[in-house]
N, C-alpha and C positions, 0 to 999 in steps of 0.2 A: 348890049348889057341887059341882064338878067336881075330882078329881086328874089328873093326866097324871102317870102313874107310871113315868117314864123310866128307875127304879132296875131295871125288869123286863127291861131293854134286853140282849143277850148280855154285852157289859163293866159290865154295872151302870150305866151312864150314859146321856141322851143322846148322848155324843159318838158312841156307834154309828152314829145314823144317818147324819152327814155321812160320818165314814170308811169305812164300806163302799160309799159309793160312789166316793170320793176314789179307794179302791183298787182298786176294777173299772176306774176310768178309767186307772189307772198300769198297769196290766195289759194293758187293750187297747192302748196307746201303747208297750207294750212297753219300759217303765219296772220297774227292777229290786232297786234303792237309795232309799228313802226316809228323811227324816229330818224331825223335826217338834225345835221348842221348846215347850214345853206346861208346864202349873200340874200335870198328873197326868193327871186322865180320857182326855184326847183322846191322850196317849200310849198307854195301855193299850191303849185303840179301835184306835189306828194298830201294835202289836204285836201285837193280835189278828187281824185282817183279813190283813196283811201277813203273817204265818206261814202263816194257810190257803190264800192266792195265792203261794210262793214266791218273795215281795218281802223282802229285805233290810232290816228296819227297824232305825234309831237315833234315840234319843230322846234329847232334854237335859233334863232338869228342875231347878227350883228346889231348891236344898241344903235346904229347908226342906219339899219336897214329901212329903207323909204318905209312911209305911215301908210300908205293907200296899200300895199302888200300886207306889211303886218295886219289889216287887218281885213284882209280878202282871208289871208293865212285861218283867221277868225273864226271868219266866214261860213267858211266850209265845214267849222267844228276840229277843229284841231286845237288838241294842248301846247300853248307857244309861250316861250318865252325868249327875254331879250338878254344878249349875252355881251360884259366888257371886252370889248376885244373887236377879232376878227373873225373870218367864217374858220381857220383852224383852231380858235378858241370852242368855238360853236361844235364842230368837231370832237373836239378832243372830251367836252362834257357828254356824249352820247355816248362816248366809249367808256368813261369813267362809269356813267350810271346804265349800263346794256346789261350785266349780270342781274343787279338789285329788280330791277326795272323791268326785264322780260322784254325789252325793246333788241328788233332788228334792226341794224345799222343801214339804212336805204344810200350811203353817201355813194359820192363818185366813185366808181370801182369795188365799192363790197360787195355786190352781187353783180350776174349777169345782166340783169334786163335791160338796165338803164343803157348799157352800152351798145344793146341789139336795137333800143329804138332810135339811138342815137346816127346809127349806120343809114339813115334815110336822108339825111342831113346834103350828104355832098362826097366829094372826092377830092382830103386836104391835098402838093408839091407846092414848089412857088418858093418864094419870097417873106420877109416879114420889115414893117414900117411902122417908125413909132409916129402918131398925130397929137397934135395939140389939142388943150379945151377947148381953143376959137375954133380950132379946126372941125370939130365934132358937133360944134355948136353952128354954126355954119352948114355943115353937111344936113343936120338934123332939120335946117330950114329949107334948106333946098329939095329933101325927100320931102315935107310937108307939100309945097307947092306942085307936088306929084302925085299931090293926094295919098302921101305913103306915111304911116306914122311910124316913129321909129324912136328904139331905146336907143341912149347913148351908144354903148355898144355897139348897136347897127350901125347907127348914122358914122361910128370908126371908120366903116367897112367902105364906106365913100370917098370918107375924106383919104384913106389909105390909096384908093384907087385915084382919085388926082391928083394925092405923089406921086405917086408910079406912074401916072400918064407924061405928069410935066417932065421925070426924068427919064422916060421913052423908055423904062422899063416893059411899061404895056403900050404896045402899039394899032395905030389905027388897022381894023380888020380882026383883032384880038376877041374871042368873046368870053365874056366874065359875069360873073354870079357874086350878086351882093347878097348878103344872110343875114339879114334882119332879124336879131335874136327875141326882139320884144315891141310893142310897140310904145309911146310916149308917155299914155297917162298915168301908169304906176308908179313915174317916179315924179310927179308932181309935188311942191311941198306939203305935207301935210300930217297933222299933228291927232292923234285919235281918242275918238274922246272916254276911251276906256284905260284905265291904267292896264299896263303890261308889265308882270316883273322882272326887272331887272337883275340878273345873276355874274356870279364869275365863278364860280365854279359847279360840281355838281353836288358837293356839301350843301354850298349855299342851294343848290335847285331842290334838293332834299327838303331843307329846313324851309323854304318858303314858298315851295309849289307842292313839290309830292305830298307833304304829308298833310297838305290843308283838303288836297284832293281825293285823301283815303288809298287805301290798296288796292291794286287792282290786278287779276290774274294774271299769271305768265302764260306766255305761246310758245307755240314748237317754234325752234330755229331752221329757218330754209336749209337743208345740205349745202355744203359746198359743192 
């Protein structure tokens, strides 16, 4: 048994790998204004990169998106705000406002790169197993005690694998690769002590983010 320890990634996550190159490609197309809808990680990815290549990043996340992200998201100097909904609510406001806004759409599948960095990942066939909270929460203790920290997610990727061992799906002499997509502390509780505001749609993102922020130029849009 194998980990892929993707928490060691520079953002703590996989999502490194797609965005660093999502943002070499905005870079060379001479793209200036990015914006992503994201669950957490892949925003932090895309206000990390985007700060070191002087790309203008803004992020949407879920109102519910762990506090220690939102404000790594921050961190880095990205325009963020928090969206009622879900990460396709979050979505769906980036696409509302990409014309007015001059923002490139960095999400899952609008551009190449993310996909090409995401190919380092592994080799998906197999099987799929739903786990429980206990179960995740349990696995999550057991990677600790291996000295491996692991986001929920990860710790899945365990508890999935002693389903499938107890039901001899996988068998002994089998070798397997756990993918640890993050590690523990970002989704700690935690509450930040900067307000963030809250939106639902991109009228509202208009009326009480953009235009307190002022105008700000348009960039070329990457080819497709």
């Amino acid at each position: 048994m194998y980990a892929k320890r993707e928490e060691q990634n520079p953002t703590g996550s996989f999502k490194a790998r797609g965005l660093s190159a999502a943002v070499s490609l905005l870079v060379e197309h001479g793209v200036r204004k990015a914006a992503i809808g994201s669950n957490g990680n892949a925003g932090s990815a895309l206000a990390a990169y985007a700060a070191r290549a002087g790309v203008s990043a803004h992020v949407c996340l879920p109102e519910d998106c762990p506090g220690l992200i939102v404000d790594e998201c921050r961190r880095y100097g990205a325009q963020v705000c928090l969206v009622r909904g879900l990460i396709h609510d979050a979505g769906r406001l980036i696409d509302e406002g990409r014309e007015v806004e001059g923002w490139f759409n960095v999400g899952t599948l609008r551009e190449p790169g993310r996909v090409e960095g995401k190919k380092t990942m592994g080799l998906s066939g197999g099987t799929a197993v739903a786990v429980s909270r206990e179960e995740i929460e349990s696995a999550q203790a057991r990677f600790g005690s291996l000295g491996l920290s692991s986001s929920p997610e990860g710790a899945a990727t365990l508890a999935g694998l002693l389903r499938l061992r107890e039901d001899a799906w996988i068998r002994p002499g089998d070798e397997v690769v756990l993918f640890n997509t993050a590690g523990a502390t970002k989704y700690r509780p935690w509450t930040s002590p900067e307000r963030i505001p809250v939106v639902t749609d991109y009228s509202d993102y208009r009326d009480r983010v953009a235009r307190r922020r002022g105008p700000e130029q348009h960039t070329p849009a990457m080819p497709a």
